[in-house]
N, C-alpha and C positions, 0 to 999 in steps of 0.2 A: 698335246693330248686331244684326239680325237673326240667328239660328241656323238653317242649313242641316243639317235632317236628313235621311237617305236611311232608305231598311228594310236596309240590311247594318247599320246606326250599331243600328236597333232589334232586331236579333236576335243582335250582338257579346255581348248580356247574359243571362247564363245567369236571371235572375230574369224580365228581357222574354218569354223563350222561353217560361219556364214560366207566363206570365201570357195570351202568345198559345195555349197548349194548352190553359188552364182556360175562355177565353171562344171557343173552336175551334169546340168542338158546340153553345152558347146562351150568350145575352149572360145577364152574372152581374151583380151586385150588387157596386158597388166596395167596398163592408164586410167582404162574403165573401172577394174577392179578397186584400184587408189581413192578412185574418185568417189565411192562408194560409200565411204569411210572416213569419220571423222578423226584422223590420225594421220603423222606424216608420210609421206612416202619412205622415209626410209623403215618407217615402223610395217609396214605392208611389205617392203621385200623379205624385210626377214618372218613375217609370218610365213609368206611364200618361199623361201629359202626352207623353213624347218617340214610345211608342206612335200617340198621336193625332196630333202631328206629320207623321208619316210614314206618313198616311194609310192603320195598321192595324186603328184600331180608332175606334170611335163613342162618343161618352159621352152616354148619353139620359137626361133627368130625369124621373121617372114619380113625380109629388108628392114628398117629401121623400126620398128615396133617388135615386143615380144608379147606372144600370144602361149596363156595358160590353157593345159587339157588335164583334165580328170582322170586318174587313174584307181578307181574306186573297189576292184579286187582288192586291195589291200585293207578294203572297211570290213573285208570278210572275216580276220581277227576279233574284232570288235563284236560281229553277228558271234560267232563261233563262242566268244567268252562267257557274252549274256545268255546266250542262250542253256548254257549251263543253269543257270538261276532261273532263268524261265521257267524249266522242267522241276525244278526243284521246288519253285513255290506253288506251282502249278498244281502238281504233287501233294501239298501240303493243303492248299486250299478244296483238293476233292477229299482227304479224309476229315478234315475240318466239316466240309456238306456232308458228309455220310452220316457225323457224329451227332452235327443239330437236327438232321433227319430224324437219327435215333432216338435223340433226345426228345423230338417233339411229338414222334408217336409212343413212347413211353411216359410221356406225360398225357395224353389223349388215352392212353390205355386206363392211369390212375383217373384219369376225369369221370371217363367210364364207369371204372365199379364205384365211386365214392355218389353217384348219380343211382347206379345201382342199390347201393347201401341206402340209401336216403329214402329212397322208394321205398323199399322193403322196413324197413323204421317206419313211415309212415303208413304205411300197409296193417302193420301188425296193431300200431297205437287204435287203429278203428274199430 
């Protein structure tokens, strides 16, 4: 049975994440990568396995060494999901400001006549 991975499965891992930022700017050296990392090598290819998986990274073999590259259109899922909720609270936090707007010139309004009132109370006492 086959293993269905997505890129939420390969960025759920704080060592993936940090594996996607070191091959971000140029494909690195899977040794350097290892090295990087307190864990064994076999635990670093299979991060890099579930990486390659899920279509974010390339593994190229350049004579005896394999050299990781980024393939980071696939973090586009990831933008596209969030940003649903972005909008959404986004959303939520401008009618939230309109409300204490409302709220705080409807309380500056009461401030107002109760200032008013008190004048006029004391207006009339004299």
């Amino acid at each position: 049975m086959e293993t269905r991975r997505d890129v939420f499965q390969a960025i759920a891992d704080p060592t993936r994440r940090a594996i996607i930022g070191m091959i971000a700017q140029q494909s690195v050296n899977v040794n350097s990568i290892a090295e990087q990392f307190d864990v064994s090598r076999q635990a670093i290819s299979l991060h890099l396995k579930i990486l390659s998986e899920c279509g974010l990274l390339n593994i190229q073999q350049q004579g005896r060494e394999r050299f990781c590259e980024a393939r980071l259109e696939k973090l586009n899922e990831v933008h596209e999901w969030v940003e649903q909720y972005h909008k959404l609270w986004a959303g939520r936090m401008k009618t939230l400001k309109r409300f204490l707007e409302q709220e705080e010139l409807q309380a500056s309004v009461v401030s107002e006549e109760r200032k008013k009132k008190a004048t006029n109370i004391s207006k009339s006492k004299k």
